[in-house]
C-alpha positions as CSV (number, residue, x, y, z in Angstrom):
1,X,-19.6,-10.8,-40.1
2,X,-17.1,-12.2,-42.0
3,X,-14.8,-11.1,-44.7
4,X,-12.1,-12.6,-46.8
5,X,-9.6,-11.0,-49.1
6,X,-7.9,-13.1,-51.2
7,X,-4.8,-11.7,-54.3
8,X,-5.2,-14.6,-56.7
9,X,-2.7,-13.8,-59.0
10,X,-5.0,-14.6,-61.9
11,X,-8.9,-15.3,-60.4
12,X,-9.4,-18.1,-63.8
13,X,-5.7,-19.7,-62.2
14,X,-6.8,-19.5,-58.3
15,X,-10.0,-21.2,-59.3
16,X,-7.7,-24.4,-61.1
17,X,-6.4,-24.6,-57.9
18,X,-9.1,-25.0,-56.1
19,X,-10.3,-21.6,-54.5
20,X,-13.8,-21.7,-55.1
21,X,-14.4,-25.0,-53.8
22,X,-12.7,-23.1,-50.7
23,X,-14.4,-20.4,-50.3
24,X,-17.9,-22.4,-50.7
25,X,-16.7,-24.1,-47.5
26,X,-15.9,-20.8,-45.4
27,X,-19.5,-19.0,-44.9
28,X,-18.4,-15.4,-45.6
29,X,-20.3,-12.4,-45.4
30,X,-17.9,-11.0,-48.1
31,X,-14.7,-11.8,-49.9
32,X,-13.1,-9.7,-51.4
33,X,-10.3,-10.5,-54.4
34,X,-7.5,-8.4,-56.0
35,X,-5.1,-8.9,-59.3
36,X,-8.1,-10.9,-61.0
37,X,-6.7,-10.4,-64.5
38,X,-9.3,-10.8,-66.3
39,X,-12.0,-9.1,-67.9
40,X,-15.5,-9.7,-67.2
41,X,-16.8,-11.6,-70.5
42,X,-13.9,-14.2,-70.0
43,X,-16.1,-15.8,-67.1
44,X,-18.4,-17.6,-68.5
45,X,-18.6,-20.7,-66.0
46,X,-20.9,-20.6,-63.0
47,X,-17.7,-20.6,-61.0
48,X,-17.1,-17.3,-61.3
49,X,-20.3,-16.2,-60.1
50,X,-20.6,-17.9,-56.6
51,X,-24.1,-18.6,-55.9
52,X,-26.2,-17.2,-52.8
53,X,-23.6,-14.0,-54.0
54,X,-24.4,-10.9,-55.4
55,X,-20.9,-10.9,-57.9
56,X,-19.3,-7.5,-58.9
57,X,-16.0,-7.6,-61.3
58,X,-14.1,-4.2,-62.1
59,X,-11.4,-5.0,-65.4
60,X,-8.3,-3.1,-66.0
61,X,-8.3,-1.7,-69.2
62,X,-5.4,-3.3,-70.2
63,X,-5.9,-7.3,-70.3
64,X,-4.7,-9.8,-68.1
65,X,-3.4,-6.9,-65.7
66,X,-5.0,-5.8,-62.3
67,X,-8.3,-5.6,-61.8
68,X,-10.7,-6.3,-58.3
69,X,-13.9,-8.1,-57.7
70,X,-16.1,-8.1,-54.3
71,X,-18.9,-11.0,-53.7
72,X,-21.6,-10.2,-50.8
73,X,-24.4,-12.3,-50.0
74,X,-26.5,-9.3,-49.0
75,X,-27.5,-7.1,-52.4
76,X,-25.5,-3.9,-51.1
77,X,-27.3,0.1,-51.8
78,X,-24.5,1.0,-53.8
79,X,-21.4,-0.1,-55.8
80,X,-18.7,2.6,-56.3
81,X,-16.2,2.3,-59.7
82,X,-13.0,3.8,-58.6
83,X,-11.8,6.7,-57.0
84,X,-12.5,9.3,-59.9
85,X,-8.8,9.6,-60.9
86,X,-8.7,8.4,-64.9
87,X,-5.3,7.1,-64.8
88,X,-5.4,4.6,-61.8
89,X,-9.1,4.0,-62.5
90,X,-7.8,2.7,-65.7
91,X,-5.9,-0.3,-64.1
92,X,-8.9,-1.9,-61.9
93,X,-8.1,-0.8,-58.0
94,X,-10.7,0.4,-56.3
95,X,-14.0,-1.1,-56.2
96,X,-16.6,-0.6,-53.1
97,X,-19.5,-1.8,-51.6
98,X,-22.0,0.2,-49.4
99,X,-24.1,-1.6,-46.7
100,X,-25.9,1.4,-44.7
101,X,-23.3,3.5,-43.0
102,X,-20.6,0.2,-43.5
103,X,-18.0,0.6,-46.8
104,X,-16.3,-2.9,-48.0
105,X,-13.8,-2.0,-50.3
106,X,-11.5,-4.2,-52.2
107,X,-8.3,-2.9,-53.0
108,X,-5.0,-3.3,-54.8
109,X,-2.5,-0.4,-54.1
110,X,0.0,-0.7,-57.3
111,X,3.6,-2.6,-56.8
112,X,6.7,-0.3,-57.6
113,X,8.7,-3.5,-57.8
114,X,8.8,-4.1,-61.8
115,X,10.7,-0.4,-62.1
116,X,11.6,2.8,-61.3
117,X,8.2,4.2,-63.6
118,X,5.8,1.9,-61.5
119,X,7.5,3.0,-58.2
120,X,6.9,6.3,-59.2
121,X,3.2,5.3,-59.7
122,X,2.9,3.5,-56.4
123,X,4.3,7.0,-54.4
124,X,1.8,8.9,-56.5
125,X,-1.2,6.7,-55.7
126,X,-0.2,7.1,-51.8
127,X,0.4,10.6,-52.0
128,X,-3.2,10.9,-53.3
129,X,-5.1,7.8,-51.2
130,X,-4.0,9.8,-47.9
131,X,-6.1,12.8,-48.5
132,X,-8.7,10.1,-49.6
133,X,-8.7,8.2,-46.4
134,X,-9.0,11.6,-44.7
135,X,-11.9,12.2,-46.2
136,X,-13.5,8.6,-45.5
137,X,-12.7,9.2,-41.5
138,X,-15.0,12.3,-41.9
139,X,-17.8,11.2,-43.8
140,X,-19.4,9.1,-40.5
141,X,-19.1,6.4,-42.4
142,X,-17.8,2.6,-41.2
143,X,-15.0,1.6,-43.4
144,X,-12.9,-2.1,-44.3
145,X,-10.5,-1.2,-46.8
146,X,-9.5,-5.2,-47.7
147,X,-6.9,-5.9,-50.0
148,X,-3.5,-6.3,-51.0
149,X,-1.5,-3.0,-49.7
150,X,2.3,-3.9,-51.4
151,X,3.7,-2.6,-48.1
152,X,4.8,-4.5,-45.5
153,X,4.9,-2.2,-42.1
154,X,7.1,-3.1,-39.5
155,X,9.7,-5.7,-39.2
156,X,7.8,-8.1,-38.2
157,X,6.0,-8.2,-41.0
158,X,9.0,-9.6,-43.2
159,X,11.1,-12.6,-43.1
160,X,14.2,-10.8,-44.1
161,X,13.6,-7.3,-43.3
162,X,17.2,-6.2,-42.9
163,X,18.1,-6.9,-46.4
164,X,15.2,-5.6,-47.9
165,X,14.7,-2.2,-46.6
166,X,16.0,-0.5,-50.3
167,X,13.3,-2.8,-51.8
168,X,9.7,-1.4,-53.1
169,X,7.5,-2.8,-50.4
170,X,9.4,-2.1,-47.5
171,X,11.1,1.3,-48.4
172,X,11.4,3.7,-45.6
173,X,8.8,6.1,-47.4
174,X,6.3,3.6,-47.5
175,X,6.5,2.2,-43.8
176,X,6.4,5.8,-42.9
177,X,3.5,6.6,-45.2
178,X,1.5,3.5,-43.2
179,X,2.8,5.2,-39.8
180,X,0.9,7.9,-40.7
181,X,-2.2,5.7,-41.6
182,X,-2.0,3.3,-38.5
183,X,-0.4,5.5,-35.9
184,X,-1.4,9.2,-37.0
185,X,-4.9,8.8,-38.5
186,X,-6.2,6.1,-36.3
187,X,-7.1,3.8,-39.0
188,X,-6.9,0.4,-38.0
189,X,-4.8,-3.1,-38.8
190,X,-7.5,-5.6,-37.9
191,X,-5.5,-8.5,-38.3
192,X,-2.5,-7.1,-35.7
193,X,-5.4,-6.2,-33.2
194,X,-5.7,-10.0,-32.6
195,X,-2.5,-11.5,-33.4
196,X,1.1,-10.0,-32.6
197,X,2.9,-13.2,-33.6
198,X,6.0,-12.9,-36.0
199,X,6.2,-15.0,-39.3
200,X,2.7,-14.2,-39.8
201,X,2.8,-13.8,-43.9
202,X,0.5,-13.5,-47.0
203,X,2.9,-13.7,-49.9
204,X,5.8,-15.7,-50.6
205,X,8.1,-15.1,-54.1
206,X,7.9,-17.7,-55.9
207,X,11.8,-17.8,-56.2
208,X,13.8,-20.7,-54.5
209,X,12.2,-22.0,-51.6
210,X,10.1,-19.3,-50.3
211,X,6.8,-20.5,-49.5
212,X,8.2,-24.4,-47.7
213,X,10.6,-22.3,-45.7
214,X,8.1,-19.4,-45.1
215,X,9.8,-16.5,-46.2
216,X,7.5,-13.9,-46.6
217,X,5.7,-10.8,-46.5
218,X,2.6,-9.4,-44.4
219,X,1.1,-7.4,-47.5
220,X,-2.5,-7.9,-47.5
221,X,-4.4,-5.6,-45.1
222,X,-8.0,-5.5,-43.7
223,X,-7.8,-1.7,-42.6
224,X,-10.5,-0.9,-40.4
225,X,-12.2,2.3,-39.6
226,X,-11.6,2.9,-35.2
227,X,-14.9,2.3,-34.6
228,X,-14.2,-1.5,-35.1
229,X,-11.2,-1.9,-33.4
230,X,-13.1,-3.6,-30.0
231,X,-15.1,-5.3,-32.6
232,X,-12.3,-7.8,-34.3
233,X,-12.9,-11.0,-32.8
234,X,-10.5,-13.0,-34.9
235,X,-8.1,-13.2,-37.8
236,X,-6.6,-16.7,-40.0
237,X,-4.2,-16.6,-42.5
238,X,-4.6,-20.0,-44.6
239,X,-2.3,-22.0,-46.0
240,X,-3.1,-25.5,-46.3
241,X,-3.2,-25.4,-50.0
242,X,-1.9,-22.5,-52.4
243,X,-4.0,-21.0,-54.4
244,X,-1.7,-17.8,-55.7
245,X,1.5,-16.6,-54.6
246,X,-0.8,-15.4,-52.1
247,X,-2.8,-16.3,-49.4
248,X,-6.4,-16.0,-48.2
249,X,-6.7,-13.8,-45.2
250,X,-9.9,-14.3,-43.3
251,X,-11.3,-12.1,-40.4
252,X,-14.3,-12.2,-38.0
253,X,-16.2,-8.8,-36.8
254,X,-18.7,-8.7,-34.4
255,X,-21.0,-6.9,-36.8
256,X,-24.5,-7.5,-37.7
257,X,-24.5,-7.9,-41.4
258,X,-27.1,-9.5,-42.3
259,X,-29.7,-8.2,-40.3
Protein backbone atom coordinates (compact mmCIF):
# COMPACT_ATOMS: atom_id res chain seq x y z
CA UNK A 1 0.00 0.00 0.00
CA UNK A 2 0.97 3.21 -0.66
CA UNK A 3 0.08 6.61 0.54
CA UNK A 4 1.10 10.13 -0.20
CA UNK A 5 0.54 13.34 1.59
CA UNK A 6 1.17 16.24 -0.06
CA UNK A 7 0.49 20.41 1.64
CA UNK A 8 -0.03 22.21 -1.76
CA UNK A 9 -0.29 25.52 -0.56
CA UNK A 10 -3.19 26.12 -2.90
CA UNK A 11 -4.28 22.46 -4.69
CA UNK A 12 -5.52 24.85 -8.24
CA UNK A 13 -1.50 26.38 -7.80
CA UNK A 14 0.21 22.77 -7.03
CA UNK A 15 -1.59 21.54 -10.04
CA UNK A 16 0.14 24.66 -12.48
CA UNK A 17 3.10 23.28 -11.29
CA UNK A 18 2.79 20.14 -12.32
CA UNK A 19 1.50 17.87 -9.37
CA UNK A 20 -1.00 15.93 -11.01
CA UNK A 21 0.97 14.87 -13.85
CA UNK A 22 3.08 13.61 -10.73
CA UNK A 23 1.10 11.85 -8.94
CA UNK A 24 -0.36 10.00 -12.17
CA UNK A 25 3.12 8.67 -12.36
CA UNK A 26 3.46 7.38 -8.66
CA UNK A 27 0.76 4.42 -8.39
CA UNK A 28 -0.63 5.24 -4.93
CA UNK A 29 -3.09 3.48 -2.95
CA UNK A 30 -3.98 7.00 -1.49
CA UNK A 31 -2.78 10.52 -1.36
CA UNK A 32 -3.77 12.47 0.79
CA UNK A 33 -3.59 16.62 0.44
CA UNK A 34 -3.79 19.52 3.05
CA UNK A 35 -4.22 23.59 2.73
CA UNK A 36 -6.22 22.96 -0.69
CA UNK A 37 -7.88 26.42 -0.55
CA UNK A 38 -10.36 26.02 -2.35
CA UNK A 39 -13.91 25.23 -2.30
CA UNK A 40 -15.33 22.41 -4.07
CA UNK A 41 -17.33 24.08 -7.10
CA UNK A 42 -14.07 25.96 -8.13
CA UNK A 43 -12.85 22.49 -9.66
CA UNK A 44 -14.31 22.11 -12.57
CA UNK A 45 -11.43 20.51 -14.73
CA UNK A 46 -10.97 16.78 -14.80
CA UNK A 47 -7.70 17.43 -13.11
CA UNK A 48 -9.03 17.78 -10.00
CA UNK A 49 -10.81 14.60 -10.02
CA UNK A 50 -7.96 12.01 -10.74
CA UNK A 51 -9.29 9.19 -12.55
CA UNK A 52 -9.27 5.42 -11.43
CA UNK A 53 -9.92 7.70 -7.81
CA UNK A 54 -12.73 7.91 -5.76
CA UNK A 55 -12.14 12.02 -4.94
CA UNK A 56 -13.40 13.53 -1.58
CA UNK A 57 -12.83 17.51 -0.94
CA UNK A 58 -13.73 19.03 2.63
CA UNK A 59 -13.82 23.36 2.10
CA UNK A 60 -13.09 25.73 4.89
CA UNK A 61 -15.85 27.87 5.32
CA UNK A 62 -13.97 30.75 4.88
CA UNK A 63 -12.46 30.88 1.11
CA UNK A 64 -9.20 30.33 -0.13
CA UNK A 65 -8.16 29.13 3.55
CA UNK A 66 -7.47 25.48 4.76
CA UNK A 67 -9.32 22.86 3.70
CA UNK A 68 -8.20 18.80 3.02
CA UNK A 69 -8.99 16.39 0.27
CA UNK A 70 -8.16 12.39 0.27
CA UNK A 71 -8.18 10.39 -3.24
CA UNK A 72 -8.37 6.36 -2.90
CA UNK A 73 -8.65 4.10 -5.66
CA UNK A 74 -10.62 1.60 -3.55
CA UNK A 75 -14.48 3.17 -2.93
CA UNK A 76 -13.84 3.24 1.05
CA UNK A 77 -17.26 2.12 3.65
CA UNK A 78 -17.20 5.44 5.11
CA UNK A 79 -16.02 9.08 4.87
CA UNK A 80 -15.97 10.97 8.22
CA UNK A 81 -16.45 15.16 8.10
CA UNK A 82 -14.47 16.37 10.91
CA UNK A 83 -14.02 15.73 14.42
CA UNK A 84 -17.52 17.17 15.74
CA UNK A 85 -16.02 20.34 17.20
CA UNK A 86 -17.98 23.42 15.13
CA UNK A 87 -15.20 25.81 15.45
CA UNK A 88 -12.17 23.82 13.93
CA UNK A 89 -14.62 21.89 11.75
CA UNK A 90 -15.35 25.22 10.25
CA UNK A 91 -11.72 25.68 8.84
CA UNK A 92 -11.50 22.18 6.76
CA UNK A 93 -8.99 19.78 9.04
CA UNK A 94 -10.04 16.62 9.47
CA UNK A 95 -11.31 14.47 6.79
CA UNK A 96 -11.13 10.41 7.06
CA UNK A 97 -11.44 7.50 5.20
CA UNK A 98 -12.47 3.96 6.52
CA UNK A 99 -11.27 0.74 4.68
CA UNK A 100 -12.45 -2.15 7.14
CA UNK A 101 -10.69 -1.87 10.43
CA UNK A 102 -7.90 0.67 8.51
CA UNK A 103 -8.55 4.73 9.10
CA UNK A 104 -6.66 7.12 6.36
CA UNK A 105 -7.00 10.41 7.62
CA UNK A 106 -5.80 13.58 6.08
CA UNK A 107 -4.88 16.23 8.32
CA UNK A 108 -3.84 19.83 8.83
CA UNK A 109 -3.23 20.66 12.56
CA UNK A 110 -3.56 24.72 12.55
CA UNK A 111 -0.12 27.04 12.39
CA UNK A 112 0.19 29.41 15.48
CA UNK A 113 2.82 31.29 13.40
CA UNK A 114 0.59 34.30 11.93
CA UNK A 115 -0.12 35.47 15.86
CA UNK A 116 -0.51 35.15 19.24
CA UNK A 117 -4.77 34.35 18.52
CA UNK A 118 -3.86 31.44 16.07
CA UNK A 119 -1.17 30.10 18.60
CA UNK A 120 -3.76 30.09 20.91
CA UNK A 121 -5.86 28.07 18.47
CA UNK A 122 -3.11 25.64 17.56
CA UNK A 123 -2.59 24.72 21.77
CA UNK A 124 -6.35 24.41 21.90
CA UNK A 125 -6.72 22.02 18.95
CA UNK A 126 -3.73 19.76 20.66
CA UNK A 127 -5.09 19.99 23.92
CA UNK A 128 -8.31 18.53 22.48
CA UNK A 129 -6.73 15.94 19.48
CA UNK A 130 -4.82 14.08 22.52
CA UNK A 131 -7.89 12.86 24.14
CA UNK A 132 -9.02 12.14 20.49
CA UNK A 133 -6.05 10.00 19.57
CA UNK A 134 -6.71 8.23 22.93
CA UNK A 135 -9.76 7.26 21.90
CA UNK A 136 -8.56 6.05 18.26
CA UNK A 137 -5.86 3.63 20.03
CA UNK A 138 -8.94 1.98 21.78
CA UNK A 139 -11.35 1.61 19.26
CA UNK A 140 -9.26 -1.60 17.54
CA UNK A 141 -9.07 0.18 14.78
CA UNK A 142 -5.78 0.68 12.33
CA UNK A 143 -5.01 4.22 11.96
CA UNK A 144 -2.56 6.66 9.32
CA UNK A 145 -3.09 9.97 10.47
CA UNK A 146 -1.22 11.75 7.14
CA UNK A 147 -0.76 15.34 6.97
CA UNK A 148 0.91 18.38 7.73
CA UNK A 149 1.38 18.42 11.72
CA UNK A 150 3.08 22.27 12.08
CA UNK A 151 5.47 20.70 14.61
CA UNK A 152 8.66 19.79 13.97
CA UNK A 153 9.88 17.14 16.87
CA UNK A 154 13.33 16.80 17.64
CA UNK A 155 16.33 18.69 16.45
CA UNK A 156 16.85 16.87 13.80
CA UNK A 157 14.03 17.74 12.29
CA UNK A 158 15.09 21.48 11.68
CA UNK A 159 17.86 23.13 9.95
CA UNK A 160 18.25 25.84 12.55
CA UNK A 161 16.85 24.44 15.60
CA UNK A 162 18.80 26.50 18.04
CA UNK A 163 17.42 29.75 16.93
CA UNK A 164 14.08 28.72 16.58
CA UNK A 165 13.04 27.11 19.74
CA UNK A 166 10.72 30.46 20.79
CA UNK A 167 9.18 29.99 17.30
CA UNK A 168 5.47 28.32 16.84
CA UNK A 169 6.43 25.05 15.32
CA UNK A 170 9.14 24.10 17.41
CA UNK A 171 8.02 25.61 20.91
CA UNK A 172 8.94 23.48 23.89
CA UNK A 173 5.11 22.83 24.45
CA UNK A 174 4.62 21.39 21.26
CA UNK A 175 7.75 19.01 21.03
CA UNK A 176 6.61 17.92 24.41
CA UNK A 177 3.04 17.56 23.34
CA UNK A 178 4.51 15.08 20.30
CA UNK A 179 6.68 13.26 23.14
CA UNK A 180 3.64 12.44 24.56
CA UNK A 181 2.20 11.14 21.18
CA UNK A 182 5.37 9.32 19.88
CA UNK A 183 7.07 8.22 23.10
CA UNK A 184 4.01 8.04 25.77
CA UNK A 185 1.09 6.79 23.63
CA UNK A 186 2.92 4.55 21.21
CA UNK A 187 1.68 6.17 18.17
CA UNK A 188 4.00 5.93 15.49
CA UNK A 189 6.40 8.21 13.05
CA UNK A 190 6.49 6.01 10.06
CA UNK A 191 8.78 7.98 8.15
CA UNK A 192 11.66 7.98 11.16
CA UNK A 193 11.00 4.11 11.42
CA UNK A 194 12.97 3.88 8.11
CA UNK A 195 15.09 6.76 7.85
CA UNK A 196 17.23 8.43 10.84
CA UNK A 197 19.17 10.72 8.49
CA UNK A 198 19.37 14.55 9.40
CA UNK A 199 18.33 17.31 6.77
CA UNK A 200 15.43 15.19 6.01
CA UNK A 201 12.78 18.24 5.35
CA UNK A 202 9.18 18.92 3.95
CA UNK A 203 8.98 22.67 4.02
CA UNK A 204 11.21 25.33 3.23
CA UNK A 205 10.06 29.39 3.78
CA UNK A 206 9.99 30.87 1.03
CA UNK A 207 12.30 33.73 2.36
CA UNK A 208 15.90 34.13 1.08
CA UNK A 209 17.38 31.08 0.01
CA UNK A 210 15.69 28.36 1.83
CA UNK A 211 14.76 25.68 -0.30
CA UNK A 212 18.48 25.70 -2.73
CA UNK A 213 20.27 25.66 0.57
CA UNK A 214 17.85 23.25 2.31
CA UNK A 215 16.84 24.87 5.18
CA UNK A 216 13.95 23.37 6.44
CA UNK A 217 11.45 21.74 8.56
CA UNK A 218 10.29 18.00 9.04
CA UNK A 219 6.45 19.07 9.42
CA UNK A 220 4.44 16.60 7.59
CA UNK A 221 3.80 13.34 9.44
CA UNK A 222 2.37 9.91 8.41
CA UNK A 223 1.47 8.85 12.18
CA UNK A 224 0.88 5.35 12.30
CA UNK A 225 -1.12 3.31 14.68
CA UNK A 226 1.71 0.42 16.49
CA UNK A 227 0.32 -2.20 14.83
CA UNK A 228 2.26 -0.98 11.63
CA UNK A 229 5.37 -0.08 12.92
CA UNK A 230 7.17 -3.76 11.48
CA UNK A 231 5.01 -2.96 8.56
CA UNK A 232 6.82 0.41 7.05
CA UNK A 233 8.88 -0.76 4.35
CA UNK A 234 9.95 2.51 2.98
CA UNK A 235 9.66 6.36 3.06
CA UNK A 236 10.74 9.28 0.05
CA UNK A 237 10.64 12.75 0.46
CA UNK A 238 10.57 14.36 -3.20
CA UNK A 239 12.06 17.13 -4.40
CA UNK A 240 12.91 17.18 -7.94
CA UNK A 241 10.45 19.77 -8.79
CA UNK A 242 8.39 22.12 -6.26
CA UNK A 243 5.18 21.97 -6.26
CA UNK A 244 4.28 24.13 -2.89
CA UNK A 245 6.42 25.40 -0.23
CA UNK A 246 5.96 21.89 0.51
CA UNK A 247 6.94 18.72 -0.43
CA UNK A 248 5.34 15.37 -1.33
CA UNK A 249 6.05 12.73 1.26
CA UNK A 250 5.53 9.27 0.02
CA UNK A 251 5.52 5.90 2.13
CA UNK A 252 5.27 2.14 1.44
CA UNK A 253 3.31 -0.38 3.96
CA UNK A 254 3.25 -3.80 3.69
CA UNK A 255 -0.55 -3.79 3.72
CA UNK A 256 -3.06 -5.46 1.60
CA UNK A 257 -5.20 -2.72 0.29
CA UNK A 258 -6.62 -3.68 -2.33
CA UNK A 259 -7.54 -7.03 -1.77
Amino acid sequence: MRIISFNANGVRSAARKGFFHWMDKQNADIVCLQETKVQTHQLEDPIYWPKGYRCYYLDAVKKGYSGVALYSRREPDEIVQGLGWPDLDAEGRYLEARFGSLSVVSLYLPSGSSSEERQAVKFDFMNRFLPYLRECAQSGRTYIFCGDWNIAHKPIDLKNWRSNQKNSGFLPEERAWLDIVFEQDGWVDAFRVVNQEPEQYTWWSNRGQAWAKNVGWRIDYQVTSPSLRDRILAAYIYKEERFSDHAPLTIDYDYPFLA
